[in-house]
PDB file with one MODEL, atoms N, CA, C and O in Angstrom:
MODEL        1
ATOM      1  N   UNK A   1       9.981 -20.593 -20.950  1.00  0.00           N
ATOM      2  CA  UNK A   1       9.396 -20.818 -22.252  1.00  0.00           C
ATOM      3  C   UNK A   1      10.194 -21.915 -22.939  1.00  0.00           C
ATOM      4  O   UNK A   1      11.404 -21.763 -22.769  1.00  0.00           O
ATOM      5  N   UNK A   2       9.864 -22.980 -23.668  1.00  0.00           N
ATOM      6  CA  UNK A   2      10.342 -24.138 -24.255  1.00  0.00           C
ATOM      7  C   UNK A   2       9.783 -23.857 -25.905  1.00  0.00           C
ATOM      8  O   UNK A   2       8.754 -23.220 -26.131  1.00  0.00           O
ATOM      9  N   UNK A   3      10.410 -24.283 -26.685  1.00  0.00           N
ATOM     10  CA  UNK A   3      10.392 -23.881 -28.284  1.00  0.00           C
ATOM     11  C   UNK A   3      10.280 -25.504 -28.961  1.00  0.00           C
ATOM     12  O   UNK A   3      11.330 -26.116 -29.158  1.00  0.00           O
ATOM     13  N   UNK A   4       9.356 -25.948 -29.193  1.00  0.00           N
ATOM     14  CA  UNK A   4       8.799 -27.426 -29.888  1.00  0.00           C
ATOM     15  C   UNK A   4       9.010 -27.466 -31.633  1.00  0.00           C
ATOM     16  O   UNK A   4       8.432 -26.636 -32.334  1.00  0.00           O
ATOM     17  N   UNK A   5       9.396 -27.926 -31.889  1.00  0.00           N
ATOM     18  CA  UNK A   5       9.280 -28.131 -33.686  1.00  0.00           C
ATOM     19  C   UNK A   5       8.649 -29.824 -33.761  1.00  0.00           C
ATOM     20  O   UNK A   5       9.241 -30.837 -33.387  1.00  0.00           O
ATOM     21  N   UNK A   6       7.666 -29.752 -34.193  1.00  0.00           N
ATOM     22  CA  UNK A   6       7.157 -30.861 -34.919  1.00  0.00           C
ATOM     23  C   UNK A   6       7.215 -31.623 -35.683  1.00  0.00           C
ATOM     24  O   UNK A   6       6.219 -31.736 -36.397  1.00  0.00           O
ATOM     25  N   UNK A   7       8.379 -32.529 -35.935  1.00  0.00           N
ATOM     26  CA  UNK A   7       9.100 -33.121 -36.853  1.00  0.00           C
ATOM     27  C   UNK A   7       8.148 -33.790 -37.705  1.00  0.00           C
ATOM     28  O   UNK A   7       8.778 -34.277 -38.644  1.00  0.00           O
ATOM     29  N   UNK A   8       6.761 -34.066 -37.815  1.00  0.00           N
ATOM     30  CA  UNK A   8       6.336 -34.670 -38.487  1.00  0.00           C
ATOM     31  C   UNK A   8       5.033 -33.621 -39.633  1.00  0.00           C
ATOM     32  O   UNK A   8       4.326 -33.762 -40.630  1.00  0.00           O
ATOM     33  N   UNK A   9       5.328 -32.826 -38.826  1.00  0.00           N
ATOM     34  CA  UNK A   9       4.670 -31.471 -39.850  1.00  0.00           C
ATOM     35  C   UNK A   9       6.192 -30.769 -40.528  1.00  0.00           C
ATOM     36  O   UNK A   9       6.186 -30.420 -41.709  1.00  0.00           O
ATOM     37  N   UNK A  10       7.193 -30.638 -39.855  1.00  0.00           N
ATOM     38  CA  UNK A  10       7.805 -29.650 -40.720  1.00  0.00           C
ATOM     39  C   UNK A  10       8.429 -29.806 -42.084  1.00  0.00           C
ATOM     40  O   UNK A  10       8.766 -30.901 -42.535  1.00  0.00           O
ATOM     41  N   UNK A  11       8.553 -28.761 -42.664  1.00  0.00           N
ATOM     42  CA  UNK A  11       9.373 -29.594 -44.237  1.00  0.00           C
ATOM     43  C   UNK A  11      10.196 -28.347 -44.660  1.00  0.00           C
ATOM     44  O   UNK A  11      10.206 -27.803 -45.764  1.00  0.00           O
ATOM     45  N   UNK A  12      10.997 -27.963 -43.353  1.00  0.00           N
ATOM     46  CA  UNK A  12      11.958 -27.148 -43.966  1.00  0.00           C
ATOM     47  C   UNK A  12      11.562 -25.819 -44.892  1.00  0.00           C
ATOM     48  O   UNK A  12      12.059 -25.933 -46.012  1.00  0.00           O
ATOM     49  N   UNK A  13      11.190 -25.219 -44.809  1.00  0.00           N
ATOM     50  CA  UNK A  13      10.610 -24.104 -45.802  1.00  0.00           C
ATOM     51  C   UNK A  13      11.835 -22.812 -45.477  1.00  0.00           C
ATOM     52  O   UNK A  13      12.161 -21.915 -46.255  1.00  0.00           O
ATOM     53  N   UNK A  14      12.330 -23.051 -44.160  1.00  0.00           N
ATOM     54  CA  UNK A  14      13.186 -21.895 -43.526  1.00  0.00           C
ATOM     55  C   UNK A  14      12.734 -20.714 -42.595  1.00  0.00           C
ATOM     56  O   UNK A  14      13.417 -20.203 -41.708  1.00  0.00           O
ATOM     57  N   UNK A  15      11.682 -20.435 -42.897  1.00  0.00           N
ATOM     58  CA  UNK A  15      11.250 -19.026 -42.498  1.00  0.00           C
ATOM     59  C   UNK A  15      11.145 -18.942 -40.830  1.00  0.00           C
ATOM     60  O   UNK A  15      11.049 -17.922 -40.148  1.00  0.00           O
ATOM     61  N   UNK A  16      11.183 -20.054 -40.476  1.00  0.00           N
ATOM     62  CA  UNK A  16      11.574 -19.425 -38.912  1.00  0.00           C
ATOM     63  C   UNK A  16      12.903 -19.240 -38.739  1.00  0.00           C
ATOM     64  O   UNK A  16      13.196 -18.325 -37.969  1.00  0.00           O
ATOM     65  N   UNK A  17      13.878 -19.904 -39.281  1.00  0.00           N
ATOM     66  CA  UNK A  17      15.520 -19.768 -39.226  1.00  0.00           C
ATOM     67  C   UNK A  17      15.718 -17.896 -39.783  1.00  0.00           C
ATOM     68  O   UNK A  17      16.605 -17.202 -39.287  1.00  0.00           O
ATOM     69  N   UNK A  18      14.790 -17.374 -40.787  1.00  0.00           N
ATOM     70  CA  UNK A  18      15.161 -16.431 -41.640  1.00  0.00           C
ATOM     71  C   UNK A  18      14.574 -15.516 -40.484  1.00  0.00           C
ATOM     72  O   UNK A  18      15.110 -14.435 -40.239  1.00  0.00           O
ATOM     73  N   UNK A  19      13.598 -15.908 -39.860  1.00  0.00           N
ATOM     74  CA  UNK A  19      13.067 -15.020 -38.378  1.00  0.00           C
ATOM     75  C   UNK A  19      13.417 -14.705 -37.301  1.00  0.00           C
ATOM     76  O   UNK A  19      13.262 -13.625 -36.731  1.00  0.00           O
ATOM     77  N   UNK A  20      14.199 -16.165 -36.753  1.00  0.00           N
ATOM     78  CA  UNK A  20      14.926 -16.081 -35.500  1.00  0.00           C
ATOM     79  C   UNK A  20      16.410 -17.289 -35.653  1.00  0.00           C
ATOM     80  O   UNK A  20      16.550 -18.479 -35.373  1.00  0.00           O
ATOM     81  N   UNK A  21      17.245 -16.310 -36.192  1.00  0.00           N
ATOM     82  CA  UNK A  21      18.583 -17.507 -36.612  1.00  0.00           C
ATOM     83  C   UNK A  21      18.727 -17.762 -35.007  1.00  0.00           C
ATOM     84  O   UNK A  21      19.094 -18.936 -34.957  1.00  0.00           O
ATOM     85  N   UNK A  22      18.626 -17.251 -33.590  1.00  0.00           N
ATOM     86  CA  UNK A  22      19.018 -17.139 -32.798  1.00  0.00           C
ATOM     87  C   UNK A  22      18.761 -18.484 -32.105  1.00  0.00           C
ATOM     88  O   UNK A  22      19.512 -19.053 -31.312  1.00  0.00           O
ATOM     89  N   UNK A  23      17.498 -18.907 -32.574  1.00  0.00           N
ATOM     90  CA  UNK A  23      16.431 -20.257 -31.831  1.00  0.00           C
ATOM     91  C   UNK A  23      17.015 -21.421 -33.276  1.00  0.00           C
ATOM     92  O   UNK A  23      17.916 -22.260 -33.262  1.00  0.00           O
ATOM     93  N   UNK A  24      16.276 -21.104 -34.160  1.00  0.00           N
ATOM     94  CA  UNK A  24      16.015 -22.125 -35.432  1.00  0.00           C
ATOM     95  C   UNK A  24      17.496 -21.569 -36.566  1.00  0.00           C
ATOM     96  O   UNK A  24      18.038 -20.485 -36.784  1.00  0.00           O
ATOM     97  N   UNK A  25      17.765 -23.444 -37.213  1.00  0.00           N
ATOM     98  CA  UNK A  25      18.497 -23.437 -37.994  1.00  0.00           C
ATOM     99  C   UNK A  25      17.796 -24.588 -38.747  1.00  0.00           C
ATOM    100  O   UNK A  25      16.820 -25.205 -38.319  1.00  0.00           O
ATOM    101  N   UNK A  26      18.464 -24.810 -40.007  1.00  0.00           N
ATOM    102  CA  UNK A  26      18.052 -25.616 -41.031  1.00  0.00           C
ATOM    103  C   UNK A  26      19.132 -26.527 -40.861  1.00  0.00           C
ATOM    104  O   UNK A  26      20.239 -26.007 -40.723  1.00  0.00           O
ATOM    105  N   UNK A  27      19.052 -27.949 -40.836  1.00  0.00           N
ATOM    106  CA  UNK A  27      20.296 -28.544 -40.625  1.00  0.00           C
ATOM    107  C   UNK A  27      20.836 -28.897 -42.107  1.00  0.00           C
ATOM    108  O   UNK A  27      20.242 -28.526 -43.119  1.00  0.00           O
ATOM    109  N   UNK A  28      22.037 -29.662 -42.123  1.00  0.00           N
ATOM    110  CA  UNK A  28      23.062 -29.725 -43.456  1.00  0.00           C
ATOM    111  C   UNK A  28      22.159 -30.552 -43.990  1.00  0.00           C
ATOM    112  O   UNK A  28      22.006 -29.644 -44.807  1.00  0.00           O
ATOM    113  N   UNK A  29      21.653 -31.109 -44.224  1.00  0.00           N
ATOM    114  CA  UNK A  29      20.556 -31.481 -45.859  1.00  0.00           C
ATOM    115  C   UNK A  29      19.529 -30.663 -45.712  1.00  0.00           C
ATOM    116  O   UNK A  29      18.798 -31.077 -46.611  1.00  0.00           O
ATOM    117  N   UNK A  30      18.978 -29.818 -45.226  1.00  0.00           N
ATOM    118  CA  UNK A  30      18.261 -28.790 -45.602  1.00  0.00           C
ATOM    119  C   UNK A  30      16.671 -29.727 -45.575  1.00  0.00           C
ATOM    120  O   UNK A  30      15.803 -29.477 -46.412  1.00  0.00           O
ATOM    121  N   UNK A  31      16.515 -30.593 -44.707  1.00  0.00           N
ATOM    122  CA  UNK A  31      15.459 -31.179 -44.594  1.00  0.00           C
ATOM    123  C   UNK A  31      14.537 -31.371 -43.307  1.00  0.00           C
ATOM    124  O   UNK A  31      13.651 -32.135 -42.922  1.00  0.00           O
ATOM    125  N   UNK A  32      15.506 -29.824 -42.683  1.00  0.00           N
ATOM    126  CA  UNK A  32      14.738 -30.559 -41.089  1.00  0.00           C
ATOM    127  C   UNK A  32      15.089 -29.228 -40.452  1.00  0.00           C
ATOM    128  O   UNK A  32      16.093 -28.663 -40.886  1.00  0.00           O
ATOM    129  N   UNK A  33      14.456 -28.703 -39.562  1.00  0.00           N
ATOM    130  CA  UNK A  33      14.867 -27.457 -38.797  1.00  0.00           C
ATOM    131  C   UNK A  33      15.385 -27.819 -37.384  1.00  0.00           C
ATOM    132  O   UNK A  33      14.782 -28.560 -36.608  1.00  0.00           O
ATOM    133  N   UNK A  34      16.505 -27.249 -37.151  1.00  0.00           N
ATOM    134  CA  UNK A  34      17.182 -27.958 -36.173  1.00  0.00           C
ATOM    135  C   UNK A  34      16.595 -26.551 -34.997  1.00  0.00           C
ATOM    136  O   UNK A  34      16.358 -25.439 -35.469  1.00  0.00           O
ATOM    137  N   UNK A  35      16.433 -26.836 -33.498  1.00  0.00           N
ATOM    138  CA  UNK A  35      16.153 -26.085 -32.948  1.00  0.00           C
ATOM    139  C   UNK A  35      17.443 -25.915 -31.758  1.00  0.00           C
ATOM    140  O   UNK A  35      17.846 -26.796 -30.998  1.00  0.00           O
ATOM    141  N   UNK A  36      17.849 -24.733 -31.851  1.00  0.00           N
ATOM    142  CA  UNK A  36      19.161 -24.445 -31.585  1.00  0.00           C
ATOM    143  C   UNK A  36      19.472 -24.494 -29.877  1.00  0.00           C
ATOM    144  O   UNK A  36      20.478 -24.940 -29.326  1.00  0.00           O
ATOM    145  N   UNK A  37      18.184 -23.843 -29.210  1.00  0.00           N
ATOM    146  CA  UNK A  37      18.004 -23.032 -28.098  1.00  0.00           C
ATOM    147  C   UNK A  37      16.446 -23.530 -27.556  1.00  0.00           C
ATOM    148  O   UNK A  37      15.384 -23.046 -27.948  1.00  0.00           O
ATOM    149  N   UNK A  38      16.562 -24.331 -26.822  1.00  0.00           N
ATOM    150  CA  UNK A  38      15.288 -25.471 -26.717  1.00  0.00           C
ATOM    151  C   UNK A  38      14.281 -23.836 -25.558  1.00  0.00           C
ATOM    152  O   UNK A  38      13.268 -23.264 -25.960  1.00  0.00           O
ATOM    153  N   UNK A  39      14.911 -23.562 -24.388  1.00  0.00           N
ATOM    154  CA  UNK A  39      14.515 -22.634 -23.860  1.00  0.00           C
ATOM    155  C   UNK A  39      15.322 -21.632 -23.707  1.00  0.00           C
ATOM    156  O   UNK A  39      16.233 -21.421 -22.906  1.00  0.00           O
ATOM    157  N   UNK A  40      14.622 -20.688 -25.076  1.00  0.00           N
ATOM    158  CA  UNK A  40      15.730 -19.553 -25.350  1.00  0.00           C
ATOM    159  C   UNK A  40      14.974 -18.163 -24.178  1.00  0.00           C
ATOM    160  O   UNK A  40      13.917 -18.107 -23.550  1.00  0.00           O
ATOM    161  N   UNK A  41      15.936 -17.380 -24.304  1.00  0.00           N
ATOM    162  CA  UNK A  41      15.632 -15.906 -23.349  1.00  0.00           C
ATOM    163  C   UNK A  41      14.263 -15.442 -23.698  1.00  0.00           C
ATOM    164  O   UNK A  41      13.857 -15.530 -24.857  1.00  0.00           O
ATOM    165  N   UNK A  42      13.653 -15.029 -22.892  1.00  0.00           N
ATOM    166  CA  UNK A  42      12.089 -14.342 -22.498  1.00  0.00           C
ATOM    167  C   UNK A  42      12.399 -13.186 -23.579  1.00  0.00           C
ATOM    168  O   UNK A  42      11.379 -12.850 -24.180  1.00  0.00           O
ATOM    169  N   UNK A  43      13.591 -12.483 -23.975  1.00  0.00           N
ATOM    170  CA  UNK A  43      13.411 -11.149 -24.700  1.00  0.00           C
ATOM    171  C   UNK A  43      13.194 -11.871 -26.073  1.00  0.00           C
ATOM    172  O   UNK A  43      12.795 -11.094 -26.942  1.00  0.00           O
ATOM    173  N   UNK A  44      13.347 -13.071 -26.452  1.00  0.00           N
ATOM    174  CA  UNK A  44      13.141 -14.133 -28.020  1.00  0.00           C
ATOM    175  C   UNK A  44      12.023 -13.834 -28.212  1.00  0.00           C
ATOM    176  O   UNK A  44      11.683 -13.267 -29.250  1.00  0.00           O
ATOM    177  N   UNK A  45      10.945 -14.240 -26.973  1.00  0.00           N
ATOM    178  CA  UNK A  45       9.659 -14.026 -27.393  1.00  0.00           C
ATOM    179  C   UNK A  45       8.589 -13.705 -28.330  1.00  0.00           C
ATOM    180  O   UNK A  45       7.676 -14.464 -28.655  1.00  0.00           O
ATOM    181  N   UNK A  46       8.797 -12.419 -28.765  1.00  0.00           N
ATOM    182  CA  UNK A  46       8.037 -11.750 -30.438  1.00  0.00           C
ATOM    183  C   UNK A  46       8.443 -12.620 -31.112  1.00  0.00           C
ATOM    184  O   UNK A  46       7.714 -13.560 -31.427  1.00  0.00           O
ATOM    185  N   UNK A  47      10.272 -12.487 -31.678  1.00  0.00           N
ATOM    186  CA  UNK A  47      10.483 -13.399 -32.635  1.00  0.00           C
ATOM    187  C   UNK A  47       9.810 -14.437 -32.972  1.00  0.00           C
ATOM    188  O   UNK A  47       9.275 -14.711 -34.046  1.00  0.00           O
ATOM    189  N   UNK A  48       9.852 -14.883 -32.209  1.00  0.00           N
ATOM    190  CA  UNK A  48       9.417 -16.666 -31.725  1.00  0.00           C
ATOM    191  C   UNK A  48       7.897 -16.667 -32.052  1.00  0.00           C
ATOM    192  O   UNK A  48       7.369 -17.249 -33.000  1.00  0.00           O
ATOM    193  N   UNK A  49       7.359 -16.002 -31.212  1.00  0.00           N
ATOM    194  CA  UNK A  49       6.118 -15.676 -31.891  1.00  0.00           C
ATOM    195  C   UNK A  49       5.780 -15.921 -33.510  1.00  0.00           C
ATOM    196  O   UNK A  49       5.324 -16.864 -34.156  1.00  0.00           O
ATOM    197  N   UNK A  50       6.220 -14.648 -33.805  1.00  0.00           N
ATOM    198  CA  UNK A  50       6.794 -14.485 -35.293  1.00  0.00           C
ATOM    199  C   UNK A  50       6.672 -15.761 -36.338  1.00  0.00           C
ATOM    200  O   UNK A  50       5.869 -16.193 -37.165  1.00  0.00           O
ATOM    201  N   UNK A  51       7.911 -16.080 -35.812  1.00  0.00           N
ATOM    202  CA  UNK A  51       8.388 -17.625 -36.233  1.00  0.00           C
ATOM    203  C   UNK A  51       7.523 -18.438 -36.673  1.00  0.00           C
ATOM    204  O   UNK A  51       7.524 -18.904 -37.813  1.00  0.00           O
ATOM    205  N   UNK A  52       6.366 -18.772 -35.423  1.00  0.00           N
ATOM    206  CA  UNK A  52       5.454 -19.761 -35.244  1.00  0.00           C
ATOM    207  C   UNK A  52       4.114 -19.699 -36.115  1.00  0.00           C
ATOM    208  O   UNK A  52       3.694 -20.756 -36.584  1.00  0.00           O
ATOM    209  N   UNK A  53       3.356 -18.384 -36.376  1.00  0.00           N
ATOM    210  CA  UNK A  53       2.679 -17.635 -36.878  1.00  0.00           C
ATOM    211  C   UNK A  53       2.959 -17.810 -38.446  1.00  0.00           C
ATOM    212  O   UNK A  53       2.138 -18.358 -39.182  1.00  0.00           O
ATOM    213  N   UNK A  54       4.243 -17.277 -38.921  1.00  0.00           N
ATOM    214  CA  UNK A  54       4.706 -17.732 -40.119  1.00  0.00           C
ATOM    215  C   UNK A  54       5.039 -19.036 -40.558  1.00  0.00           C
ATOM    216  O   UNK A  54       5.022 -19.335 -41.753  1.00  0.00           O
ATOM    217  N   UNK A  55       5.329 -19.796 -39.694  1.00  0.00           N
ATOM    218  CA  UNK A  55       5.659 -21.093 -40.184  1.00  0.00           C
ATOM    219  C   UNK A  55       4.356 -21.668 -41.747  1.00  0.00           C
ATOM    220  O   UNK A  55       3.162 -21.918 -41.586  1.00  0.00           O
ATOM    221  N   UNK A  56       4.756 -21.696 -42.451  1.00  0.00           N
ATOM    222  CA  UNK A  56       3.437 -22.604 -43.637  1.00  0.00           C
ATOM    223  C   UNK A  56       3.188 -24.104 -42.914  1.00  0.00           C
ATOM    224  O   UNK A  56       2.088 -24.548 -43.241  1.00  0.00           O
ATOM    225  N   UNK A  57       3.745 -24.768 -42.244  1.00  0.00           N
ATOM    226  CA  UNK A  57       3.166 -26.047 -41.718  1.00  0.00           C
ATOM    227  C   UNK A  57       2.237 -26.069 -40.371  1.00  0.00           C
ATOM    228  O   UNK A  57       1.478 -26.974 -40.025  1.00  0.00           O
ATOM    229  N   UNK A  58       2.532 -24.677 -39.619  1.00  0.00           N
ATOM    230  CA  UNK A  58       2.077 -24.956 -38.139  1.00  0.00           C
ATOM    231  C   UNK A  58       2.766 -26.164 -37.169  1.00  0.00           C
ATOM    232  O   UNK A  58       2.244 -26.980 -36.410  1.00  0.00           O
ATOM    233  N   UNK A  59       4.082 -25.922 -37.517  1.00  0.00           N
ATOM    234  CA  UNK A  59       4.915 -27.157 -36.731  1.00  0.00           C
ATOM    235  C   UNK A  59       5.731 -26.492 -36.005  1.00  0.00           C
ATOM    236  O   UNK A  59       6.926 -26.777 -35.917  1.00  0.00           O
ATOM    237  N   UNK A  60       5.168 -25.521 -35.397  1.00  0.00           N
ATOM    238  CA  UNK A  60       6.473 -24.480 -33.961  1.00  0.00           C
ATOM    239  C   UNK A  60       5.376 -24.110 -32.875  1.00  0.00           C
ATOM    240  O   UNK A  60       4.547 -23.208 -32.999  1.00  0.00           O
ATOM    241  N   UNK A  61       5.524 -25.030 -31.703  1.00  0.00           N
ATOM    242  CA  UNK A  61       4.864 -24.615 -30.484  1.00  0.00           C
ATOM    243  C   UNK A  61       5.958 -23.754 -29.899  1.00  0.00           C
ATOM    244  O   UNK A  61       7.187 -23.807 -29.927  1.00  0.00           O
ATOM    245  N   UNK A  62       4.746 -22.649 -29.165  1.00  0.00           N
ATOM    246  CA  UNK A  62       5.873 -22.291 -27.903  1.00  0.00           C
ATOM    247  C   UNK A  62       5.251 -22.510 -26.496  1.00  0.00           C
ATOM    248  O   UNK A  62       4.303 -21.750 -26.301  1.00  0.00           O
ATOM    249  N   UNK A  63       5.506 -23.269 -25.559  1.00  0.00           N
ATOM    250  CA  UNK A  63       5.010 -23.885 -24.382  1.00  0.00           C
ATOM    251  C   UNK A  63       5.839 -22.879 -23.250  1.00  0.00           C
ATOM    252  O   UNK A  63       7.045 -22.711 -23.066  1.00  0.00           O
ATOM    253  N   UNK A  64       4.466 -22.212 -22.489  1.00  0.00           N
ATOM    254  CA  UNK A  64       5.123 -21.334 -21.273  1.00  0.00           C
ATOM    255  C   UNK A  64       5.162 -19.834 -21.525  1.00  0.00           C
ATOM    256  O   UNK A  64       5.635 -19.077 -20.676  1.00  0.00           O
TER     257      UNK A  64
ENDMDL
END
């Protein structure tokens, strides 16, 4: 499984970092979601899910 952020949709809102600190972080200007764990563990999965579902931009694929 591979974890995509869409740099040109996202705008930082947080809520996947607040979902899965494990994958997603907010980087130091708070303007960009840094993705921590490009292909994180199969048990991430829901989270990630989660994550993607909640996102307000629709800028978190999960491929695989």
């Amino acid at each position: 499984m591979k974890v995509v952020v869409d740099p040109l949709r996202c705008d930082a809102h947080g809520v996947c970092a607040d979902v899965c600190p494990e994958v997603f972080a907010l980087d130091d200007d708070d303007d960009m979601v840094t993705v921590l764990q490009e292909e994180p563990h199969e048990a991430l999965r829901e989270k990630l899910r989660r994550a993607a579902v909640m996102c307000p931009k629709a800028a978190i694929a999960i491929e695989g």
